[in-house]
C-alpha positions as CSV (number, residue, x, y, z in Angstrom):
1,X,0.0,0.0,0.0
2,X,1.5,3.5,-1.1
3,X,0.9,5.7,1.5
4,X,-1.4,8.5,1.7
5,X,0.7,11.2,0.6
6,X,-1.3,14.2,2.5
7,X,-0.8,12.5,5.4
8,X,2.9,12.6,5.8
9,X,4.2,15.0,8.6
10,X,7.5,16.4,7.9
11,X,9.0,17.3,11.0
12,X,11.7,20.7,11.2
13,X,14.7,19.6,13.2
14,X,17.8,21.5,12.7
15,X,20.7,19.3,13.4
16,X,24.5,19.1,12.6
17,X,24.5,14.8,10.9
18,X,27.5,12.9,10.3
19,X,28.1,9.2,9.8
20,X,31.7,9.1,10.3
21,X,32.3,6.0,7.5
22,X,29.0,4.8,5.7
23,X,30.9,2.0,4.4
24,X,31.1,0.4,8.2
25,X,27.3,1.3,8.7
26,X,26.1,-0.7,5.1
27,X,28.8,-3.3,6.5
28,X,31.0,-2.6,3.3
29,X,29.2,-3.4,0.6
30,X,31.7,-2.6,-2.2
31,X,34.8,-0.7,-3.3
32,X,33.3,0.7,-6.4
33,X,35.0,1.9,-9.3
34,X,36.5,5.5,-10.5
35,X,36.6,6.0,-14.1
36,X,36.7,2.8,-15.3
37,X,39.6,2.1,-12.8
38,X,38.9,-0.3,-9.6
39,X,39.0,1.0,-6.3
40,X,41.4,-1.2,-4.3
41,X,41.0,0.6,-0.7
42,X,39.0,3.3,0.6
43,X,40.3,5.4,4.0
44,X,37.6,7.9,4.3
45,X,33.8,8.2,3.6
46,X,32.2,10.2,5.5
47,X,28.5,11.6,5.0
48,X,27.9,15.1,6.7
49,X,24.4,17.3,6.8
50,X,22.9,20.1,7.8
51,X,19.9,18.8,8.2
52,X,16.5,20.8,8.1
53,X,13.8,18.4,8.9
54,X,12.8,14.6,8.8
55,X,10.1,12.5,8.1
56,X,9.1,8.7,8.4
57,X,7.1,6.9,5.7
58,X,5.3,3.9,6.2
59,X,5.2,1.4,2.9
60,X,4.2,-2.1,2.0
61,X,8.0,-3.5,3.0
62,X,8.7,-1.3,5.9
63,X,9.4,2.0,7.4
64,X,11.5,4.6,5.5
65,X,13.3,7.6,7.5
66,X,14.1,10.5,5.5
67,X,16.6,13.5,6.4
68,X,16.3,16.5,4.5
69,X,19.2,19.5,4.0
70,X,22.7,20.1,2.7
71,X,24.7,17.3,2.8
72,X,28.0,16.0,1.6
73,X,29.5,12.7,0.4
74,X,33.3,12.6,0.7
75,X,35.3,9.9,0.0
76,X,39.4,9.2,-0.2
77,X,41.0,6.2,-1.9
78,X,43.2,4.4,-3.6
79,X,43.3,3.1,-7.1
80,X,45.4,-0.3,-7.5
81,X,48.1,1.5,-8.9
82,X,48.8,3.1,-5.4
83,X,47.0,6.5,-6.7
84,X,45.4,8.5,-3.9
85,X,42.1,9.7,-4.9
86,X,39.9,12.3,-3.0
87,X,36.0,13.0,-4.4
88,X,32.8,14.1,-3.3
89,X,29.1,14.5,-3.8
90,X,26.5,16.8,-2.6
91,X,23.5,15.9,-1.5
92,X,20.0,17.3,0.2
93,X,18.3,14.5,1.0
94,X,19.5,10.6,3.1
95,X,16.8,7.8,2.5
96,X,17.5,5.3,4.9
97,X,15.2,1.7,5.1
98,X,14.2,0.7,8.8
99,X,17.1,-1.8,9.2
100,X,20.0,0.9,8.4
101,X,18.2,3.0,11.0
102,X,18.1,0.9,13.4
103,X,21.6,-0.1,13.2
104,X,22.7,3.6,13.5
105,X,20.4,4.0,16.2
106,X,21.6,1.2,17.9
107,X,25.2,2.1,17.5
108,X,27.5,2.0,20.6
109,X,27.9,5.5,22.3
110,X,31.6,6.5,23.1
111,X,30.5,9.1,25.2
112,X,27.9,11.2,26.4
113,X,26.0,8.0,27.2
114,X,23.6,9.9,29.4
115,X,23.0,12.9,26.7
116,X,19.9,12.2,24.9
117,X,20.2,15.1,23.2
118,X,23.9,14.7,21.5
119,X,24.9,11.3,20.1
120,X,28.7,10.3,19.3
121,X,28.7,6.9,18.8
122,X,30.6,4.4,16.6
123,X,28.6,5.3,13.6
124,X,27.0,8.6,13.9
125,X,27.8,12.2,15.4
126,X,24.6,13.6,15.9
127,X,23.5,16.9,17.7
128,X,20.9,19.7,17.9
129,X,22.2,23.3,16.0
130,X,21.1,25.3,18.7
131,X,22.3,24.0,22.0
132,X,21.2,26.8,24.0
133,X,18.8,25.1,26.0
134,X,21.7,23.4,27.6
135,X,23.2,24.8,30.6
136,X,27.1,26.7,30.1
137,X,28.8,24.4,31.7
138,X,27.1,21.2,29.6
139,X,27.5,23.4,26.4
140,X,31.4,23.9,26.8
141,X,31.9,19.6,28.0
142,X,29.8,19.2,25.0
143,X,31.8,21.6,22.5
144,X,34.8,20.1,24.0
145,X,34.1,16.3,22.8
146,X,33.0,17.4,19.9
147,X,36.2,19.6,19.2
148,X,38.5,16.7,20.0
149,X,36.1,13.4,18.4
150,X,34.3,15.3,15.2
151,X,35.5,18.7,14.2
152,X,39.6,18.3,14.4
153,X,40.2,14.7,13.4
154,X,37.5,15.7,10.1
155,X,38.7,19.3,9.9
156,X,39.6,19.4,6.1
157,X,36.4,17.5,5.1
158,X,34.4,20.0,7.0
159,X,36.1,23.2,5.5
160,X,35.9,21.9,1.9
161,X,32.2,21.1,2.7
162,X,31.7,24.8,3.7
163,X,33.7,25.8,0.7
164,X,31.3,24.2,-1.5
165,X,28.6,25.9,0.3
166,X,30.0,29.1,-0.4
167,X,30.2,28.4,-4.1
168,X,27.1,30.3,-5.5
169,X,26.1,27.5,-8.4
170,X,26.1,24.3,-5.2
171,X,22.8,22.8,-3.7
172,X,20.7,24.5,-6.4
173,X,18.0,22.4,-5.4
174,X,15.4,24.7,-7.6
175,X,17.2,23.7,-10.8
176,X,19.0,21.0,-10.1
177,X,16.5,19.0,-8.3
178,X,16.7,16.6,-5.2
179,X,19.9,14.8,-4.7
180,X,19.3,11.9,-2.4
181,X,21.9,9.3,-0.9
182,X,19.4,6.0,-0.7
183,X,19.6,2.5,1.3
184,X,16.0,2.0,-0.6
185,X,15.6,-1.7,-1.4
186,X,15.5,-0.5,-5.2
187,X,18.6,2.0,-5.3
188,X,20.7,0.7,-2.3
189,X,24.0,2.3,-1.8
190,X,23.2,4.2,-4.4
191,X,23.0,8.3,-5.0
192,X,19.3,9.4,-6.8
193,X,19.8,12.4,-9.0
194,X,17.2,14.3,-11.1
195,X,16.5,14.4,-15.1
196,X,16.1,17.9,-14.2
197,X,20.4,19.2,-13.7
198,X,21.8,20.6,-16.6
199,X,23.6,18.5,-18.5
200,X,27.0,18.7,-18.0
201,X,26.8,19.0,-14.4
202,X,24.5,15.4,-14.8
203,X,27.2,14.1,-16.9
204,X,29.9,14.3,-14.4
205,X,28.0,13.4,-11.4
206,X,26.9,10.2,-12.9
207,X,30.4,9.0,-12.8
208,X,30.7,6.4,-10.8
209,X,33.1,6.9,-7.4
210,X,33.8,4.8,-4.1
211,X,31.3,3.5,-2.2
212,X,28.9,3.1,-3.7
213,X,26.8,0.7,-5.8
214,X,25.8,3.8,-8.2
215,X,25.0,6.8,-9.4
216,X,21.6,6.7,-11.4
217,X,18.5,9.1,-11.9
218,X,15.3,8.6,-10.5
219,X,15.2,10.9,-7.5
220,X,12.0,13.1,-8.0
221,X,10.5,10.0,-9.6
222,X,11.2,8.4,-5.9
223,X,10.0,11.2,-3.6
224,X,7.0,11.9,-5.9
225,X,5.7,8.2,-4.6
226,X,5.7,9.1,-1.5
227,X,5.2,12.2,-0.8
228,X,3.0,15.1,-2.3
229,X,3.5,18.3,-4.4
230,X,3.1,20.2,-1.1
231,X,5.3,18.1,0.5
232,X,7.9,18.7,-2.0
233,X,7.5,22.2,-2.0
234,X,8.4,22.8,1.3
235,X,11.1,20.4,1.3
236,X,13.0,22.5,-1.6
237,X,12.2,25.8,0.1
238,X,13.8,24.3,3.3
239,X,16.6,23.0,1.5
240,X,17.2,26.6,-0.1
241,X,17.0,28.3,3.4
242,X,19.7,26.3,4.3
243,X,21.6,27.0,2.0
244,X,21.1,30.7,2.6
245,X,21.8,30.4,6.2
246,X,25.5,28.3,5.6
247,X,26.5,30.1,2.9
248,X,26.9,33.1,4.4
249,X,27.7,32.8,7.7
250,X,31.4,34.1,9.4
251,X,33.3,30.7,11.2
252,X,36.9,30.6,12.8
253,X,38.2,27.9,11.0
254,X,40.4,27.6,13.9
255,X,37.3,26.4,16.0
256,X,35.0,24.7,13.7
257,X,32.2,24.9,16.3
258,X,31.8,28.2,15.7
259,X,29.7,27.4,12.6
260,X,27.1,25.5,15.0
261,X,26.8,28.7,17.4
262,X,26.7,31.1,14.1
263,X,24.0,29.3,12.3
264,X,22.4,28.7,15.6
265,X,21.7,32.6,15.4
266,X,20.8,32.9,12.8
267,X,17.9,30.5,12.6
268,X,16.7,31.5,16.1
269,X,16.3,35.3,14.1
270,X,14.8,34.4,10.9
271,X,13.2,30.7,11.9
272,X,11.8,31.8,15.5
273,X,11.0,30.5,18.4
274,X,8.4,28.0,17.5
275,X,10.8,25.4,15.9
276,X,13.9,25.2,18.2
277,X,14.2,23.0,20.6
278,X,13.7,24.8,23.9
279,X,14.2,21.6,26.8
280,X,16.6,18.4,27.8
281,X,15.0,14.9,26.8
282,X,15.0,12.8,30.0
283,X,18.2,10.5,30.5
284,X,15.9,7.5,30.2
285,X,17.7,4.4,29.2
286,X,15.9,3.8,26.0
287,X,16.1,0.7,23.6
288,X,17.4,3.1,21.2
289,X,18.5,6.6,20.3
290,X,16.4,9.0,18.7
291,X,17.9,10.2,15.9
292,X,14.8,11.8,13.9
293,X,12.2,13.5,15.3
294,X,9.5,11.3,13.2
295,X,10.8,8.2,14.4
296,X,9.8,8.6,17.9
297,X,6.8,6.1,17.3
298,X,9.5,3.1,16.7
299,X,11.5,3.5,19.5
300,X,10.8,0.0,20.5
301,X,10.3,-1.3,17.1
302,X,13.5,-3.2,15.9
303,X,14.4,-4.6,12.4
304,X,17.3,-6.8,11.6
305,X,19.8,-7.1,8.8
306,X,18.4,-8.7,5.6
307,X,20.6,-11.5,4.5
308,X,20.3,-10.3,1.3
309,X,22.5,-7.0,2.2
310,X,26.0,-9.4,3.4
311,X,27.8,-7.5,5.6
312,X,31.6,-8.0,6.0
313,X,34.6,-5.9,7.4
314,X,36.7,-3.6,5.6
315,X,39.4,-5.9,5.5
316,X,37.4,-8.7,4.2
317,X,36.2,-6.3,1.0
318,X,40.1,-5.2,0.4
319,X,41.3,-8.5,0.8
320,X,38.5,-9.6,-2.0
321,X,39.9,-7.7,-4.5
322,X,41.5,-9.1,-7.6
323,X,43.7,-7.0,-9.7
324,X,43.5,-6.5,-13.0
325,X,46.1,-5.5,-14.7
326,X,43.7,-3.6,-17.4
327,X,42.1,-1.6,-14.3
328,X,45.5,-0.5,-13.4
329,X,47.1,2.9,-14.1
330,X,50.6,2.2,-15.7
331,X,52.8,3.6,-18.3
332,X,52.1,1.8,-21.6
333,X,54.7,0.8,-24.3
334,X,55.3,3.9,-26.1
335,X,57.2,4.4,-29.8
336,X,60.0,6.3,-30.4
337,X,58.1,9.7,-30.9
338,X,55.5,10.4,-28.1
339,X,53.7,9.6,-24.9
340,X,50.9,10.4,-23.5
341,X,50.3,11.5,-20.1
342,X,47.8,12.7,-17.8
343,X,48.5,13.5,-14.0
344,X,46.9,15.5,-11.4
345,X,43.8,16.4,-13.9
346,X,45.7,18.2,-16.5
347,X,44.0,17.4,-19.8
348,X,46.2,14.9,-21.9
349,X,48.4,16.0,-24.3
350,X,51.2,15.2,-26.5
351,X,54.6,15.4,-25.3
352,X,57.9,14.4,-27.0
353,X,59.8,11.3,-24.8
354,X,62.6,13.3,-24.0
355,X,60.8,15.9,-22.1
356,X,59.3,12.5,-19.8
357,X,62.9,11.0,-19.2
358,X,64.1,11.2,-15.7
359,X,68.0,11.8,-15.4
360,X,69.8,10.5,-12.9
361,X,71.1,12.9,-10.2
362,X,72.9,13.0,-6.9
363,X,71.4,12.9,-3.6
364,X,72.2,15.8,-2.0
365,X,70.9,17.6,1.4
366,X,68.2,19.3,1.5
367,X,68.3,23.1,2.7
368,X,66.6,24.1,5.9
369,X,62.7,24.9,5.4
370,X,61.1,27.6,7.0
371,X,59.0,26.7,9.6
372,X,56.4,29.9,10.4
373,X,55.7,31.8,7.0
374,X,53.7,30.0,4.6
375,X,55.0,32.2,1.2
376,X,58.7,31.5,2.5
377,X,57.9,27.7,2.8
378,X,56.4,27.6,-1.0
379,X,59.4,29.9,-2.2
380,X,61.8,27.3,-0.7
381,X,60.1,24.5,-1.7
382,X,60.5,26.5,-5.5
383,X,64.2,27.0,-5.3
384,X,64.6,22.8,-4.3
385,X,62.6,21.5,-7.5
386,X,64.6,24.1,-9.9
387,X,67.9,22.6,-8.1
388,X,67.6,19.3,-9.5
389,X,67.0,17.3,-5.9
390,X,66.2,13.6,-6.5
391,X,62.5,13.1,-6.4
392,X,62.3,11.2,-3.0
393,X,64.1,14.1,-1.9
394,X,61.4,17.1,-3.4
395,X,58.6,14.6,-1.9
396,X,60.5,14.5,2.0
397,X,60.6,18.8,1.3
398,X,56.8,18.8,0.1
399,X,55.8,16.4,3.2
400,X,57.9,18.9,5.5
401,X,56.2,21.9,3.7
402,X,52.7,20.6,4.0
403,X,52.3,19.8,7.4
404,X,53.9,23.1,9.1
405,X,51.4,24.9,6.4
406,X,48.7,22.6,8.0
407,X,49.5,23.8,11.1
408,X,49.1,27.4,9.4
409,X,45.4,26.7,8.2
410,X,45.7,27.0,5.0
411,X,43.0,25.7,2.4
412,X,42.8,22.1,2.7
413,X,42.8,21.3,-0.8
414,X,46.1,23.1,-1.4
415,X,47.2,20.1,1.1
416,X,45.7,17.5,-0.4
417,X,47.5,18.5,-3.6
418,X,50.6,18.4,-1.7
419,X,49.5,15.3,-0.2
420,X,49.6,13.5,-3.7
421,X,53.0,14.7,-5.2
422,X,54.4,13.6,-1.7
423,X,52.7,9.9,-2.0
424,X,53.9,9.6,-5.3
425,X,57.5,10.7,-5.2
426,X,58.0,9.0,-2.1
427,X,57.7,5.4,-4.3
428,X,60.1,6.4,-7.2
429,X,63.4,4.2,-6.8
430,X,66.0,6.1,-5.2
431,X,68.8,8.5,-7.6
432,X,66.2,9.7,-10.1
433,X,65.1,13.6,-10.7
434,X,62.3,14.9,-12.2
435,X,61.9,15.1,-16.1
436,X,61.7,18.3,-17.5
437,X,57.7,18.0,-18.0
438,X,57.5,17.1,-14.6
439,X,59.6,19.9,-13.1
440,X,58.1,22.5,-15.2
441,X,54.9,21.3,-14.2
442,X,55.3,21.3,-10.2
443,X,57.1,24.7,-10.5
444,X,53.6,26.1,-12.0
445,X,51.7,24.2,-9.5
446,X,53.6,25.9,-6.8
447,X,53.6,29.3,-8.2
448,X,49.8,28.6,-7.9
449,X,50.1,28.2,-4.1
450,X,52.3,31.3,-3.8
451,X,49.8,33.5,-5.2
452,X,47.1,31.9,-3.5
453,X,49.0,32.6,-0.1
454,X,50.2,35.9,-1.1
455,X,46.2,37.1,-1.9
456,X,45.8,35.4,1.4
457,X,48.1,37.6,3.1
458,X,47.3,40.6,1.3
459,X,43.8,40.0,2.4
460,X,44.8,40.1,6.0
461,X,47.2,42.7,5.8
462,X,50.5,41.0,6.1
C-alpha cells in the first residue's frame, strides 16, 4: 500500500549529521570503481548534513526515515596503482530503510552516554544546532568532545564542505532538483539524481566513485511516490533556506564549532522560536536513540539485517579484490616519438619522450625549510625543484612543507595536492630527478600556491 501522501508529517529539526564512515554502517558493501579504474581501498567516507527536517514513511515492506538538508559525500582512496584519490558528492536528501536506522540508532555511544540530546557513537555524530537550551557548563563539556572526536580529526572535510557551500552554483535544489543518498531496497547504496540538472553537471555526477553501488536518476521519480507536491515544495524551500543560512555565515576555521553557534543565530532570528528545541529529553535508558524527530513512534520497534544486504569488514572487501592489470594505471609501451600522459587532472596532451625521461642525479641535502611563513615555505620549496634534488628528496621537502602549512590553516585542498605529489614521489626508486615536464609542471603548480598565499596575506594585511 503506497501511502497517503497528504498525510505525511514532515518534521523541522535543525541538526549538525554525520556518519563518520558509511561504508562500516552498510557493512562494506563494495569498493566501487572511478573511471573505469577499480578501487582497491577506501580510508575515508564520510557523510555530513545540515539537516533541516525529517520525516518517516510507512510502505508495504517497511518503514523509511528521510533526512532533508545540505549534505556532503566525501570519500578518499586508492586506485590499484597506489594513486590517492579524493572526491565528493552533494546531496540534500538521506533515504534510509528501517534496518539501516536501526543499526545507527543502535550504534554504541563512546560518550555522552547519558546525553539524549547529542549522540557520538561508533557510527553517527549527531546533535541539535542550537544548544542553548543546555546549561554553560554542559555546552562547553559538550563543544569540547565534539572539538576533540568530530571537528579536528575531520577538519579538512568539513572546510571543503563549507567551501562548497559558499560556491554560488552548489545545492541549487530549484534547478537541479533533489539529490538523495538511498539505502532504498531498489537504489541501495546508491546516490538518486534528477532528469532535471543541466547536462554537463549530470554528466559528471553520474560518474561512478567509491562506495557506492551507483549513481543513477530517478530521485523526483522516488519522492514523488511518496510524498506530495506540497510536501515537496516545502522540502526544496527548506533545503534553499539552508543554503542561505550556511553560505553566508562568518566561522573561525580555527574552531569549527563556531559554525554550529553562528548558524544557531541565525535561525533563532529568521526561523523563530516556535521550531527550536527549547528543553533536555529525560536520560531514560531507552532501547534506542532518537535520531529523527519522526521516528519517535518506533523506539521499541527493531528490524534486523536482511541477509540479502551481506555484511563484511573492511578488511574482508580489500582483501576480496583481484587485480586487474587492465584496471590499473601504468605507463604503456610507447614508440619512439610520443607519450601520453595525464597526471593530477591536467588534460592529456602530446609530449615528446625526451621531455618525460628522468635523469639521474645525486642525492644531495636538503636546505633548511622555514618553519612559520607559509609564502617562504612555498618559495623554498621552489628553489629545491629548480635545483635538480632527487624526487624522494622534493617529496621528503613537500611532506615537510605541507604539514607546518597545516598547522598554518591553509585551504585544505592546497594540502591534499601536496599530499599527492608527496605519495607519489616517495615510491620512485632512489637517484632519479624529475623530467623536464614534470619539473616545469610542479614549478607552476607551486607558483599557484604562492599566489594563492600571497592574496591570502594581502587579504589580511600581512
Amino acid at each position: 500500500m503506497t501511502p497517503t501522501k497528504t498525510e505525511l508529517n514532515i518534521l523541522e529539526n535543525y541538526t549538525f549529521f554525520v556518519i563518520p564512515s558509511w561504508g562500516h554502517l552498510l557493512g562494506y558493501p563494495t569498493l566501487g570503481q572511478y573511471s573505469n579504474h577499480n578501487v582497491s581501498k577506501i580510508s575515508q567516507d564520510l557523510v555530513i548534513f545540515f539537516s533541516g527536517a525529517d520525516c518517516s514513511v510507512q510502505t508495504e515492506k517497511g518503514t523509511l526515515h528521510y533526512l532533508f538538508g545540505l549534505g556532503y559525500y566525501y570519500t578518499k582512496f586508492e586506485l590499484q596503482s597506489g594513486r590517492y584519490i579524493t572526491d565528493n558528492r552533494q546531496l540534500t536528501g538521506l533515504a534510509l530503510t528501517d534496518f539501516v536506522y536501526d543499526s545507527l540508532s543502535t550504534s554504541k555511544k563512546v560518550t555522552l552516554e547519558n546525553d539524549r540530546d547529542v549522540i557520538v557513537s561508533e557510527n553517527l555524530f549527531k546533535l541539535p544546532i542550537d544548544l542553548s537550551f543546555k546549561s554553560e557548563s554542559k555546552r562547553t563539556f559538550i563543544q569540547g568532545t565534539l572539538m576533540r572526536n568530530l571537528f579536528i580529526p575531520y577538519k579538512d572535510v568539513i572546510l571543503e564542505f563549507m567551501e562548497a557551500l559558499r560556491n554560488p552554483q552548489s545545492f541549487q535544489i530549484d534547478k537541479s532538483g533533489p539529490i538523495l543518498l538511498s539505502t532504498h531496497e531498489d537504489s541501495y547504496n546508491q546516490i538518486l539524481i534528477s532528469s532535471k540538472m543541466e547536462n554537463e553537471i549530470k554528466t559528471k555526477y553520474l560518474n561512478p566513485t567509491a562506495g557506492l553501488n551507483g549513481i543513477t536518476l530517478g530521485s523526483k521519480k522516488h519522492l514523488k511516490h511518496y510524498f506530495s507536491h506540497p510536501n515537496l515544495q516545502y522540502i526544496e524551500e527548506l533545503i534553499l533556506k539552508l543554503r542561505r543560512v550556511y553560505s553566508t555565515i562568518d566561522y573561525d576555521p580555527m574552531y569549527l564549532f563556531s559554525i554550529l553557534v553562528n548558524a544557531a543565530s541565525r535561525f533563532r532570528s529568521e526561523v523563530g522560536s516556535s521550531n527550536i528545541q527549547k528543553v533536555e529529553k529525560s536520560n531514560e535508558k531507552l532501547p534506542k536513540e532518537s535520531i529523527f524527530l519522526s521516528a519517535e513512534p518506533r523506539m521499541n520497534s527493531f528490524v534486523d539485517w536482511p541477509e540479502r544486504f551481506k555484511r563484511r569488514t573492511k578488511d574482508e572487501l580489500e582483501r576480496s579484490v583481484v587485480l586487474e592489470k587492465s584496471k590499473i594505471y601504468q605507463p604503456k609501451e610507447v614508440n619512439k616519438e610520443t607519450i601520453r600522459v595525464e597526471e593530477f587532472g591536467l588534460e592529456q596532451e602530446e609530449f615528446k619522450i625526451r621531455s618525460m625521461k628522468r635523469p639521474t642525479v645525486e642525492v644531495k641535502t636538503l636546505p633548511i625549510i622555514p618553519t612559520s611563513n607559509s609564502l617562504e615555505i612555498l618559495l623554498t620549496l621552489k628553489n629545491i625543484v629548480n635545483q635538480d634534488y632527487d624526487i624522494r628528496s622534493i617529496g621528503r621537502a613537500l611532506e615537510i612543507a605541507r604539514d607546518y602549512i597545516r598547522s598554518m590553516i591553509l585551504h585544505s585542498h592546497v594540502l591534499w595536492d601536496m599530499s599527492r605529489y608527496v605519495n607519489l614521489y616517495q615510491k620512485v626508486e632512489p637517484n632519479v630527478g624529475l623530467s623536464s615536464k614534470e619539473k616545469f609542471e610542479l614549478g607552476e603548480q607551486i607558483k599557484k600556491w604562492i599566489n594563492l598565499m600571497s592574496n591570502v596575506q594581502s587579504s589580511n594585511g600581512v
